[in-house]
Biopython code that builds the backbone (N, CA, C, O; Angstrom):
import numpy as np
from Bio.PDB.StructureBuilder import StructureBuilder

atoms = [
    (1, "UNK", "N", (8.883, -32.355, 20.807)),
    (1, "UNK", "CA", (8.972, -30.915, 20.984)),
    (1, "UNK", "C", (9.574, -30.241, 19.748)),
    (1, "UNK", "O", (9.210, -29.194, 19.213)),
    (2, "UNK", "N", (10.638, -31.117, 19.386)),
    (2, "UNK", "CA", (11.095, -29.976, 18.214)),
    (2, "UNK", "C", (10.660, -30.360, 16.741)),
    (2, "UNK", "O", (11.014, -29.685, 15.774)),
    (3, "UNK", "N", (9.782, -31.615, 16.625)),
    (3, "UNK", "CA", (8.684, -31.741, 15.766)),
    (3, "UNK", "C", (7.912, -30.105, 16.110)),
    (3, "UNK", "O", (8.211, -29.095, 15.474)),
    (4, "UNK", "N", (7.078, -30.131, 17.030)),
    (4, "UNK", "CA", (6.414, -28.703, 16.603)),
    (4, "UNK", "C", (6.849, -27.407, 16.373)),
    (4, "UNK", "O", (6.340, -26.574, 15.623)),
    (5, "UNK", "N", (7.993, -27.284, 17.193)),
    (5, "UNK", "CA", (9.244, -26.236, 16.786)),
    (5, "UNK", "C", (9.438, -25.789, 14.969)),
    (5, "UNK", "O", (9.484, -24.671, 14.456)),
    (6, "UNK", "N", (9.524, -27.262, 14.287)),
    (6, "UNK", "CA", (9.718, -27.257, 13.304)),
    (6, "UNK", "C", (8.487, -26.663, 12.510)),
    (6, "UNK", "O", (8.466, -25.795, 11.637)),
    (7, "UNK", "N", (7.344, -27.492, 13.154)),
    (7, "UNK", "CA", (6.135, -26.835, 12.224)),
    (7, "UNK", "C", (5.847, -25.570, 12.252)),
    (7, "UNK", "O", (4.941, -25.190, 11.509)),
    (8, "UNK", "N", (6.384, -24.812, 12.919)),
    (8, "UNK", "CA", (6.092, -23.434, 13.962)),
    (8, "UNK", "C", (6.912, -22.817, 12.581)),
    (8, "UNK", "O", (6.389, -22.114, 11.717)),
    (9, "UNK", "N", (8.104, -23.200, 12.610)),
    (9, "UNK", "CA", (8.834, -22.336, 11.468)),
    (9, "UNK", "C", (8.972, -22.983, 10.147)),
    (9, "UNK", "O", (9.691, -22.559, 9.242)),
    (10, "UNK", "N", (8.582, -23.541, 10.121)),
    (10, "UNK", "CA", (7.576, -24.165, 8.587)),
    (10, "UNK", "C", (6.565, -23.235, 8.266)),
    (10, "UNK", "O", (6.320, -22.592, 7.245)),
    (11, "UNK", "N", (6.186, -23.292, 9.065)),
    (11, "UNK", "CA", (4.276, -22.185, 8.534)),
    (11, "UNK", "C", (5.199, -20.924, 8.891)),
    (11, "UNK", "O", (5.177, -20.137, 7.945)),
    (12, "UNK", "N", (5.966, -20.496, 9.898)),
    (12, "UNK", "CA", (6.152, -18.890, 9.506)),
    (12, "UNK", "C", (7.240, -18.511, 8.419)),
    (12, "UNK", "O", (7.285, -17.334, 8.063)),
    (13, "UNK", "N", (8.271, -19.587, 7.771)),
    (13, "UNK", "CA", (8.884, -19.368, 6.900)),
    (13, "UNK", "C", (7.479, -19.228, 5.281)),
    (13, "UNK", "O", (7.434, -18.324, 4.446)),
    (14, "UNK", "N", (6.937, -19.959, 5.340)),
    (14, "UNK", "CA", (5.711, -20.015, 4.475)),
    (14, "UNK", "C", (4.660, -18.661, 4.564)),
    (14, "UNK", "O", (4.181, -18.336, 3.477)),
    (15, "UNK", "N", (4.320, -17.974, 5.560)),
    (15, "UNK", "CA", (4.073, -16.674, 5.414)),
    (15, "UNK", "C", (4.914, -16.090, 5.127)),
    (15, "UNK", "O", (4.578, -15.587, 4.055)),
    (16, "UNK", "N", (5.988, -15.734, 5.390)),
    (16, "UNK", "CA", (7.119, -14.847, 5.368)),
    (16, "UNK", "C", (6.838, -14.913, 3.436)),
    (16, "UNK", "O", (6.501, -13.956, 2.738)),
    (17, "UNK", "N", (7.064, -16.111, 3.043)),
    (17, "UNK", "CA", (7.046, -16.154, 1.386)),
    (17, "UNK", "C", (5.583, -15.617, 1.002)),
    (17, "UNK", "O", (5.679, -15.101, -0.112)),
    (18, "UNK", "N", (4.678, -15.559, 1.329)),
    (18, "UNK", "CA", (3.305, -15.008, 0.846)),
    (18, "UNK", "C", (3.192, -13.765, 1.258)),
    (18, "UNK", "O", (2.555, -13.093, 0.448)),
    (19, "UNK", "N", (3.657, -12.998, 2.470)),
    (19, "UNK", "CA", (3.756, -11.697, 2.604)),
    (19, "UNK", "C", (4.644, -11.326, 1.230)),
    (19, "UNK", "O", (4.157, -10.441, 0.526)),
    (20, "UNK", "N", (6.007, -11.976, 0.755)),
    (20, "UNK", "CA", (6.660, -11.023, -0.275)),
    (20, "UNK", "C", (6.187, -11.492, -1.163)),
    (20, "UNK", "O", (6.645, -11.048, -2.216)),
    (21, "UNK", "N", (5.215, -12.448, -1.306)),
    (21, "UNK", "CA", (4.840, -12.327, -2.776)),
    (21, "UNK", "C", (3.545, -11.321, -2.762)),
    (21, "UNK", "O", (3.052, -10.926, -3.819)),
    (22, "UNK", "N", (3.083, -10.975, -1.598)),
    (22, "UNK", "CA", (1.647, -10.005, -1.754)),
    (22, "UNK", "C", (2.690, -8.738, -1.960)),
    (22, "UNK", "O", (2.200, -7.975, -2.792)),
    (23, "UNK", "N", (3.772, -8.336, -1.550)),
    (23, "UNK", "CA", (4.692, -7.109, -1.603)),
    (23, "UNK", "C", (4.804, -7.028, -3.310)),
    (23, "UNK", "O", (4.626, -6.038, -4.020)),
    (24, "UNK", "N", (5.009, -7.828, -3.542)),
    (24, "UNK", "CA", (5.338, -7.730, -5.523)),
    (24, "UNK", "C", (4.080, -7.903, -6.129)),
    (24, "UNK", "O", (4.137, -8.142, -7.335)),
    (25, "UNK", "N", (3.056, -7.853, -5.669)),
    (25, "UNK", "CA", (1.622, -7.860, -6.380)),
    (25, "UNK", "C", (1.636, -6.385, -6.467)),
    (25, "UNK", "O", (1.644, -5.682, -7.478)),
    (26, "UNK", "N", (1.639, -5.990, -5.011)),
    (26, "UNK", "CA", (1.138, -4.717, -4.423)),
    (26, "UNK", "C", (1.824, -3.651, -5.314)),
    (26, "UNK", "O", (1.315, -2.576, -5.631)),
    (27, "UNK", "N", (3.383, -4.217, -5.770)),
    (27, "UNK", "CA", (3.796, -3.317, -6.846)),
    (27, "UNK", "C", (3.163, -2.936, -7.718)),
    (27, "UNK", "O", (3.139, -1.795, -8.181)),
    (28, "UNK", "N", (2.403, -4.127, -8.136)),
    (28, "UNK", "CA", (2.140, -3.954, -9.336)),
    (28, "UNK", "C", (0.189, -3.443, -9.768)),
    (28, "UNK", "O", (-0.600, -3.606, -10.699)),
    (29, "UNK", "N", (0.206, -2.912, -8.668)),
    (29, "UNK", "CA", (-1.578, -2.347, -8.089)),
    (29, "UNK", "C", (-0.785, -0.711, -8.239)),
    (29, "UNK", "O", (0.339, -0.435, -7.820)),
    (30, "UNK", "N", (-1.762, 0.244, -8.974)),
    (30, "UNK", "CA", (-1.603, 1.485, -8.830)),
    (30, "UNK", "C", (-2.822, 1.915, -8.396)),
    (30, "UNK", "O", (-3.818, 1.193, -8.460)),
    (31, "UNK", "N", (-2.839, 3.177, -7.903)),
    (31, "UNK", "CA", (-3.751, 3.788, -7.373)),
    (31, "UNK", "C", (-3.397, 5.281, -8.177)),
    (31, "UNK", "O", (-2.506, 5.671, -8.932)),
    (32, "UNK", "N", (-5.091, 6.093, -7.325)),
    (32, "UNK", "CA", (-4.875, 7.411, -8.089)),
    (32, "UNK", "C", (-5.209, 8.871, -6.832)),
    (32, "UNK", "O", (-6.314, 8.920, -6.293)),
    (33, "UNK", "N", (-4.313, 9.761, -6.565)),
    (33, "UNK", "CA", (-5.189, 10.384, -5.941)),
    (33, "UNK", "C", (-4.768, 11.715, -6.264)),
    (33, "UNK", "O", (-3.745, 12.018, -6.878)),
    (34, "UNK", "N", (-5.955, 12.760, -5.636)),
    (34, "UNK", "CA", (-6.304, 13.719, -6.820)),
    (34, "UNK", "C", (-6.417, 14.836, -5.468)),
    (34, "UNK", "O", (-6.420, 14.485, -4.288)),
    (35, "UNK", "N", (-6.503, 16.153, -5.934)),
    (35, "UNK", "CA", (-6.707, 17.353, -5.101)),
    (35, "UNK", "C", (-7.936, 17.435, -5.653)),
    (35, "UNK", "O", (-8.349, 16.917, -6.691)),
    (36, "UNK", "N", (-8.548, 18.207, -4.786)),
    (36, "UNK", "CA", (-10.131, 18.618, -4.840)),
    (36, "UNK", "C", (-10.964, 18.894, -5.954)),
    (36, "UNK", "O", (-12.141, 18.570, -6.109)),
    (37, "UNK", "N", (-9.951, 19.755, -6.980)),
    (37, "UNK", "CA", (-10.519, 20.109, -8.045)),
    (37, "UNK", "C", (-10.174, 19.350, -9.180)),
    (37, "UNK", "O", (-10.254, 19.840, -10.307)),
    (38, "UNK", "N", (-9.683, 17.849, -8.918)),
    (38, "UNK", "CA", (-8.697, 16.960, -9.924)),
    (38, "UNK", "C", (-7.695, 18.063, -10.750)),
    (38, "UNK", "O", (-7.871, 18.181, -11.963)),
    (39, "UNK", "N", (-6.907, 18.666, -10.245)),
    (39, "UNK", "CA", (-5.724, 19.945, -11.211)),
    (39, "UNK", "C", (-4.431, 19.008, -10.747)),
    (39, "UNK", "O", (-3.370, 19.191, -11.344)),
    (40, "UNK", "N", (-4.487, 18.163, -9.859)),
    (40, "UNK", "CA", (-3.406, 17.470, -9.448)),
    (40, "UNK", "C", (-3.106, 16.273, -9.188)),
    (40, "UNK", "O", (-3.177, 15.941, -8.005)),
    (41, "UNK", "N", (-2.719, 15.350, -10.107)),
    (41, "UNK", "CA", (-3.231, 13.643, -10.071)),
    (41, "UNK", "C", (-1.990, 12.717, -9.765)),
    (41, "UNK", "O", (-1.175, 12.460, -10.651)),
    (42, "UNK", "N", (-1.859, 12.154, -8.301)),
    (42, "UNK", "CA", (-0.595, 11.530, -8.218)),
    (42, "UNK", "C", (-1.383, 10.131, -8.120)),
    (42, "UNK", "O", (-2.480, 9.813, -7.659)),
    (43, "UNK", "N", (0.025, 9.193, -8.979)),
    (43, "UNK", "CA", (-0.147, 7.585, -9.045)),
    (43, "UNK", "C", (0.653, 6.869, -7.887)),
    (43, "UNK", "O", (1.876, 7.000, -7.913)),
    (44, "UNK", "N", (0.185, 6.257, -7.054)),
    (44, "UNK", "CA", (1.098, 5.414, -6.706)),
    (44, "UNK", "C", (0.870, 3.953, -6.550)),
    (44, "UNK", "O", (-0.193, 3.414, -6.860)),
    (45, "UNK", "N", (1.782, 3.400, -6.117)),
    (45, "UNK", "CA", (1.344, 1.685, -6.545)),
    (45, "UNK", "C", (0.858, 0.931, -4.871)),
    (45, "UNK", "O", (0.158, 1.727, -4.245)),
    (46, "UNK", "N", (0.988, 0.247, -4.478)),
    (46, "UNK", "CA", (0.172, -0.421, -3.586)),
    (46, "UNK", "C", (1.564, -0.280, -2.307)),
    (46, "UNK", "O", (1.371, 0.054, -1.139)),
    (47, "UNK", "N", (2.362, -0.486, -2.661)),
    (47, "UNK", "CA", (3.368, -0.368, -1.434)),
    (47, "UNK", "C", (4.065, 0.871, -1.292)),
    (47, "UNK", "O", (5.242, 0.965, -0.946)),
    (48, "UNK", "N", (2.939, 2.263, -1.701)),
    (48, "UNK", "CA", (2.769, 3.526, -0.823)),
    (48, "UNK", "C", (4.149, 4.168, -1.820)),
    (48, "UNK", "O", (4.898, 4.877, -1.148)),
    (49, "UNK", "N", (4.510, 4.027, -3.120)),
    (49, "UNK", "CA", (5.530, 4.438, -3.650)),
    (49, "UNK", "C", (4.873, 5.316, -5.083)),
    (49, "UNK", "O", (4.229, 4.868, -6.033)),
    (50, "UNK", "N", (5.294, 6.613, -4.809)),
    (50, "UNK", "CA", (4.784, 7.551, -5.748)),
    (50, "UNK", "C", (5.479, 7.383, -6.940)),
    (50, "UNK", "O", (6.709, 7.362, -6.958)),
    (51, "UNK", "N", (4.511, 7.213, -8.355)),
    (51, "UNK", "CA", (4.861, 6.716, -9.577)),
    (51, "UNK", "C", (4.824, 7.920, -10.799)),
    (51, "UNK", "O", (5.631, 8.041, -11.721)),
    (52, "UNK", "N", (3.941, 8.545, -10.582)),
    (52, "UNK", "CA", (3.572, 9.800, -11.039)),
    (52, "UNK", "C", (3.202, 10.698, -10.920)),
    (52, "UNK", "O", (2.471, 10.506, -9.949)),
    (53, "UNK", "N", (3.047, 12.216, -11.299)),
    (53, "UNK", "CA", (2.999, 13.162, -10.942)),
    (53, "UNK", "C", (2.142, 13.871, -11.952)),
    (53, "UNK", "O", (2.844, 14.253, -12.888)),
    (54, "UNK", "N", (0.620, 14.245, -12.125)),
    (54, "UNK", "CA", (0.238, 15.189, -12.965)),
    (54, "UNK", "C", (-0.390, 16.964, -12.568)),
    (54, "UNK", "O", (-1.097, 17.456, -11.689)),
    (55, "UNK", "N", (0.152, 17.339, -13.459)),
    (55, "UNK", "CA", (-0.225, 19.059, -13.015)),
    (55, "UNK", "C", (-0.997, 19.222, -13.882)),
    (55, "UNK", "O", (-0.869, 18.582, -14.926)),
    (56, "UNK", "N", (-2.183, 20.264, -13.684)),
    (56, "UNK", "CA", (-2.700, 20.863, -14.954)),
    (56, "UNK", "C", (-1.747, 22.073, -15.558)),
    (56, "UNK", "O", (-0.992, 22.772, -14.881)),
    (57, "UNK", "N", (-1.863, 22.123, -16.358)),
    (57, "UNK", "CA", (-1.295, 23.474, -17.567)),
    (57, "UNK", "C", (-1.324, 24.656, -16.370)),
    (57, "UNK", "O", (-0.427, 25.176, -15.707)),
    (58, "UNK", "N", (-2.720, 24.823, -16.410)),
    (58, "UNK", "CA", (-3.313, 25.876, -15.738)),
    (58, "UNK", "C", (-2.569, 26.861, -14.447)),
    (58, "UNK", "O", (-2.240, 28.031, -14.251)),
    (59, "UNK", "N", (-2.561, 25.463, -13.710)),
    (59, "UNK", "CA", (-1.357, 25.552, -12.326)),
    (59, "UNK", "C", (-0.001, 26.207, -12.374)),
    (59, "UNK", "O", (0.331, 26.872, -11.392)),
    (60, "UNK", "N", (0.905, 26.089, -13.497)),
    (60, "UNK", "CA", (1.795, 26.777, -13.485)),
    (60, "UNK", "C", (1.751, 28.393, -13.506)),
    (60, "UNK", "O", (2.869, 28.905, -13.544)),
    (61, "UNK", "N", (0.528, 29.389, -13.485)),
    (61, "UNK", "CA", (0.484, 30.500, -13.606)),
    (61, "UNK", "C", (-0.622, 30.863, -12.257)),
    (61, "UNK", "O", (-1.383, 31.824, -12.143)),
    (62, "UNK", "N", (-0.406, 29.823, -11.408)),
    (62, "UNK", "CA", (-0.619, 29.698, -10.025)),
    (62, "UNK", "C", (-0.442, 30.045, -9.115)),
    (62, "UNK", "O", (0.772, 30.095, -8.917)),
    (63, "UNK", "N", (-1.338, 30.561, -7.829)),
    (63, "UNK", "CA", (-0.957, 30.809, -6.564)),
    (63, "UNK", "C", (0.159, 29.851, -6.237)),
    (63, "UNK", "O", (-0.065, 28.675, -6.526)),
    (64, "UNK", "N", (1.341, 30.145, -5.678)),
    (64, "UNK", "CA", (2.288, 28.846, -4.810)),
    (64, "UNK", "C", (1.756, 28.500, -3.706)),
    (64, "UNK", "O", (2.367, 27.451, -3.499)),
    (65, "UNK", "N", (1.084, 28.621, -2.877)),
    (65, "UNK", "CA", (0.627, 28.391, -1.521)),
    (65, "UNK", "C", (-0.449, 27.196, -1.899)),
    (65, "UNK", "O", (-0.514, 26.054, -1.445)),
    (66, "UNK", "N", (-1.518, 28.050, -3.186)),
    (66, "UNK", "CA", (-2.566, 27.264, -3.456)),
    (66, "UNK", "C", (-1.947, 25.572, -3.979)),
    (66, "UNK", "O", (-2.482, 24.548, -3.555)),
    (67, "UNK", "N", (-0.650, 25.552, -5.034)),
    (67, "UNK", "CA", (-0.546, 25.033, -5.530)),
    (67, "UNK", "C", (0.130, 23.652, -4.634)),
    (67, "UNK", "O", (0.261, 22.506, -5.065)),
    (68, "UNK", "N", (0.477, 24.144, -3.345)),
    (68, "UNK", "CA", (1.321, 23.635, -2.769)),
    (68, "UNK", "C", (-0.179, 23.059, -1.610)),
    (68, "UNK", "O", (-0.021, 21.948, -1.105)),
    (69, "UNK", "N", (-0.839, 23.435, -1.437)),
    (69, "UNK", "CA", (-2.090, 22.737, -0.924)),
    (69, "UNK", "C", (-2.809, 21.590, -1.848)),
    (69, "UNK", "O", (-3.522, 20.750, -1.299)),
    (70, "UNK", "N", (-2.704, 21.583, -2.570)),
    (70, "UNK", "CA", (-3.458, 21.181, -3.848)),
    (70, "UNK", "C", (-2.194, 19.797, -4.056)),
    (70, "UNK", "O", (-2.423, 18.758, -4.676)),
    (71, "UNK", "N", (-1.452, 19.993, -3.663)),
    (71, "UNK", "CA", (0.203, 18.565, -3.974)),
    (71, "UNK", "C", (-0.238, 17.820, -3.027)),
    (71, "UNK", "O", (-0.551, 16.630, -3.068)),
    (72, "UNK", "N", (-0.268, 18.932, -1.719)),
    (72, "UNK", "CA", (-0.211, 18.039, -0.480)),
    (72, "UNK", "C", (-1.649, 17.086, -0.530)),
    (72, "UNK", "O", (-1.502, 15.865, -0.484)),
    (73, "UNK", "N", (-2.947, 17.619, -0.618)),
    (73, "UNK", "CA", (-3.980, 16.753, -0.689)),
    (73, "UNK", "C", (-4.005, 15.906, -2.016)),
    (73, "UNK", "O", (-5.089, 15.326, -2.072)),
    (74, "UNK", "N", (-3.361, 15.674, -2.902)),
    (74, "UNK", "CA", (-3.490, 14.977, -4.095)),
    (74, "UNK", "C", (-2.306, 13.684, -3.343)),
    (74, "UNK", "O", (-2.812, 12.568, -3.225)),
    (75, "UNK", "N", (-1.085, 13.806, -2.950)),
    (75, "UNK", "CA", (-0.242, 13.019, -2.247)),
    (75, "UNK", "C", (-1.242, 12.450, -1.215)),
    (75, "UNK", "O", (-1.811, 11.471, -1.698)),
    (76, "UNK", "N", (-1.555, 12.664, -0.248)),
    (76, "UNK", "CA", (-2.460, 11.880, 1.013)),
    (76, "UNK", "C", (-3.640, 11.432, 0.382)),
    (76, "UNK", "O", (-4.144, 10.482, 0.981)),
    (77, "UNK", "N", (-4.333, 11.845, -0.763)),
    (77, "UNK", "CA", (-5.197, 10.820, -1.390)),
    (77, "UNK", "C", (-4.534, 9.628, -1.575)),
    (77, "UNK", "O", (-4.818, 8.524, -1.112)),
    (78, "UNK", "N", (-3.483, 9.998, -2.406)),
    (78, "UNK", "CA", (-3.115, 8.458, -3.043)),
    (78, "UNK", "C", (-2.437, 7.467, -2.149)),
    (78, "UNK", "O", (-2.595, 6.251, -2.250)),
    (79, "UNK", "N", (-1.521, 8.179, -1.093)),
    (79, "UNK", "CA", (-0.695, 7.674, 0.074)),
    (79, "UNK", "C", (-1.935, 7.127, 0.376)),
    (79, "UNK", "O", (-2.020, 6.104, -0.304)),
    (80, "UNK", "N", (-3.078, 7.293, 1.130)),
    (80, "UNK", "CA", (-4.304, 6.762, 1.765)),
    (80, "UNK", "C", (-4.740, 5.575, 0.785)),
    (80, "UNK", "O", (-4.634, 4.406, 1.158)),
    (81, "UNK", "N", (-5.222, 5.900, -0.447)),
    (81, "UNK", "CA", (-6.149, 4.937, -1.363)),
    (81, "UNK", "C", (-4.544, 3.454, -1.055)),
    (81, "UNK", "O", (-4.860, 2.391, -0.520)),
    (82, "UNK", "N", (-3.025, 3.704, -1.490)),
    (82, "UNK", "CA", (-2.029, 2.570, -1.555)),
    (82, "UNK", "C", (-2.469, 2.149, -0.092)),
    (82, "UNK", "O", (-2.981, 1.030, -0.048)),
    (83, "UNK", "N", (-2.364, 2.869, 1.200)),
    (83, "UNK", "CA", (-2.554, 2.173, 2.226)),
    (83, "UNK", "C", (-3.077, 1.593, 2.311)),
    (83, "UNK", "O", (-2.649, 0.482, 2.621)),
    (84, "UNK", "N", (-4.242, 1.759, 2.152)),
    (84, "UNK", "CA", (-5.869, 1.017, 2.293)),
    (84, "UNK", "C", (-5.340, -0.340, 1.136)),
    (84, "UNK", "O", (-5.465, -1.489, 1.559)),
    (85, "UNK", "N", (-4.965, -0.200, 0.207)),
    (85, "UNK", "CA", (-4.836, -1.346, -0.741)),
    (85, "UNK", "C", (-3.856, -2.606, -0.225)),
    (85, "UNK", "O", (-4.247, -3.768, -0.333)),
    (86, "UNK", "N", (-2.556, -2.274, 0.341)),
    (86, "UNK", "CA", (-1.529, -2.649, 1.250)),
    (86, "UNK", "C", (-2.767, -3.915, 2.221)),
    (86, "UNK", "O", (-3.211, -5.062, 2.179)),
    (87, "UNK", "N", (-2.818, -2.512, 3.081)),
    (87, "UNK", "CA", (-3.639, -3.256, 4.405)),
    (87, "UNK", "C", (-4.482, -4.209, 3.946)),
    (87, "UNK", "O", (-4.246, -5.262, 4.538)),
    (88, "UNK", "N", (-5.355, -4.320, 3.163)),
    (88, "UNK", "CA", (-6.324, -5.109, 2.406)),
    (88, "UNK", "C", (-5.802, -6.371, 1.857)),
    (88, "UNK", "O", (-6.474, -7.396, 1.746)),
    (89, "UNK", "N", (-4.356, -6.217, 1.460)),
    (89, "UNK", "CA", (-4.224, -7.302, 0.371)),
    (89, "UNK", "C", (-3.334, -8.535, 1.564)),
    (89, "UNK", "O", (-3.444, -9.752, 1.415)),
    (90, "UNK", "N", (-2.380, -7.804, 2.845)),
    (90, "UNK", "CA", (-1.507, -7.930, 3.648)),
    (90, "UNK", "C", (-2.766, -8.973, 4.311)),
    (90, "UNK", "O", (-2.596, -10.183, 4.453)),
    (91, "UNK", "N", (-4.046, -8.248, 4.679)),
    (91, "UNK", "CA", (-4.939, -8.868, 5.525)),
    (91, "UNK", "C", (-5.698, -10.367, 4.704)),
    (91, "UNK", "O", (-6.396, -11.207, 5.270)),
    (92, "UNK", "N", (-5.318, -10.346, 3.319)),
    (92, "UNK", "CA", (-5.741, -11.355, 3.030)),
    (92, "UNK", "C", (-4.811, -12.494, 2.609)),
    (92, "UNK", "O", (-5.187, -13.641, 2.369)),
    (93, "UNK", "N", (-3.631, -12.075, 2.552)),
    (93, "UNK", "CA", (-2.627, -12.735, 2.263)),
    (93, "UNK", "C", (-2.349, -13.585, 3.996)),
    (93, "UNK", "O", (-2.073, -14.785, 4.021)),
    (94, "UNK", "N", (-2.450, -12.925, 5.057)),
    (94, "UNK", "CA", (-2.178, -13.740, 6.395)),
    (94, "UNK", "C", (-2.926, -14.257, 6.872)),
    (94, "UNK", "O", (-2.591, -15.077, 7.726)),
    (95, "UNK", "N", (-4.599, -14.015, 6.517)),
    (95, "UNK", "CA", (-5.541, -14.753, 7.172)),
    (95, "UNK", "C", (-5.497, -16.167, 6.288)),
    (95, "UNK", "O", (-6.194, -15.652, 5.414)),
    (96, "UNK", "N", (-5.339, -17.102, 5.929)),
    (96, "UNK", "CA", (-5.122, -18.170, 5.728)),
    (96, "UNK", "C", (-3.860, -18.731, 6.240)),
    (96, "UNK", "O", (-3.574, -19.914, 6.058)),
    (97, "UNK", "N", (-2.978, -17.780, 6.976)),
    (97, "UNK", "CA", (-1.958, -18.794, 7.550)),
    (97, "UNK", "C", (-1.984, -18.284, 9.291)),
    (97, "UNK", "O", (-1.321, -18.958, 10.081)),
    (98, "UNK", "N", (-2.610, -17.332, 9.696)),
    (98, "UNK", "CA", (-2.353, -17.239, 11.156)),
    (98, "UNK", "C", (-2.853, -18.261, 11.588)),
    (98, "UNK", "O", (-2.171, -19.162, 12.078)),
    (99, "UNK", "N", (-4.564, -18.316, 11.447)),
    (99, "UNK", "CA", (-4.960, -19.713, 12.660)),
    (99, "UNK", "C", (-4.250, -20.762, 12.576)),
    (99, "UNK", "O", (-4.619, -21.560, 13.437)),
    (100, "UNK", "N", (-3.273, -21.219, 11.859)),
    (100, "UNK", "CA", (-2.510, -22.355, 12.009)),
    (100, "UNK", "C", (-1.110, -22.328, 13.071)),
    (100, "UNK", "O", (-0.440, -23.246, 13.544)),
    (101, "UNK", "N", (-1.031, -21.056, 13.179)),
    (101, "UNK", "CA", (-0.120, -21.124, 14.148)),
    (101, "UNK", "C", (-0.312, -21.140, 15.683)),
    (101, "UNK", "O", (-1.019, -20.353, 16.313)),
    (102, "UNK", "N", (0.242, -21.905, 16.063)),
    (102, "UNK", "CA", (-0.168, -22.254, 17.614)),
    (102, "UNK", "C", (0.121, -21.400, 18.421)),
    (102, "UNK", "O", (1.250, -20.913, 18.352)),
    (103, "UNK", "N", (-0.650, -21.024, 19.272)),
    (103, "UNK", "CA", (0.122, -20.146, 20.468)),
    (103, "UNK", "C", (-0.398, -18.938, 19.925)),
    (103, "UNK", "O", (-0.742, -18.211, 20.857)),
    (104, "UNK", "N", (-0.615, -18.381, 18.751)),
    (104, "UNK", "CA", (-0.523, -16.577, 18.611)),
    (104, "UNK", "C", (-2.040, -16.156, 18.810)),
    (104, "UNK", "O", (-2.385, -15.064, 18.359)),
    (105, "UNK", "N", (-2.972, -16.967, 19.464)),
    (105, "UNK", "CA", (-4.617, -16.743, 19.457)),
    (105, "UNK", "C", (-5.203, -16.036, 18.392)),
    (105, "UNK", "O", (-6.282, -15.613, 18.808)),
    (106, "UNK", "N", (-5.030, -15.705, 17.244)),
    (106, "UNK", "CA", (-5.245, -15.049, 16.519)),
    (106, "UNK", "C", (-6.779, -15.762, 16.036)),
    (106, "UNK", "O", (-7.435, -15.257, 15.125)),
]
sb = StructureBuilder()
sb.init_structure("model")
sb.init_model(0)
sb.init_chain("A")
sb.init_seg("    ")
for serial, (resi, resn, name, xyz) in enumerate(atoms, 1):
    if name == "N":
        sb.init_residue(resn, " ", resi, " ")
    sb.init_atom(name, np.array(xyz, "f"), 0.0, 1.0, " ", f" {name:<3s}", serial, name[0])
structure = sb.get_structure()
């Protein structure tokens, strides 16, 4: 019994290490996302952490309302594109170790 006990937390100590090593990849993955008219270009990296910030020139002699629409959809691009990258990399990093674990039907 505690032979498999052991293997049980063998393989989940062993994901646990491939989830944080997909976490420090994911750092190092940027993404780009943009407002409608590209006037607003935020970077962020794969674990949903905003890296940069670009404005056009233009924008500073700007509606505020507009400009402040134009942040918000340039942020949820890129928040979305890191998610999607996250989820993707998370989903390939665990599918080689779930079916080995007993019991989770996966």
């Amino acid at each position: 019994m505690f032979g498999k006990m052991g293997d049980m937390v063998g393989k989940l100590n062993e994901m646990k290490k491939q989830v944080e090593e997909t976490k420090a990849r994911l750092a190092s993955i940027t993404v780009e996302g943009s407002s409608a008219q590209g006037m607003i270009k935020v970077k962020a990296n794969g674990n949903r952490e905003i890296l940069n910030v670009e404005i056009h020139q233009e924008l500073f002699h700007a509606d505020r309302e507009e400009v402040q629409d134009m942040l918000v959809l340039a942020f949820n691009d890129a928040l979305t594109k890191a998610k999607n990258t996250e989820e993707s990399e998370m989903k390939g990093a665990a599918s080689g170790m779930l079916p080995n674990i007993p019991g989770l039907g996966l």
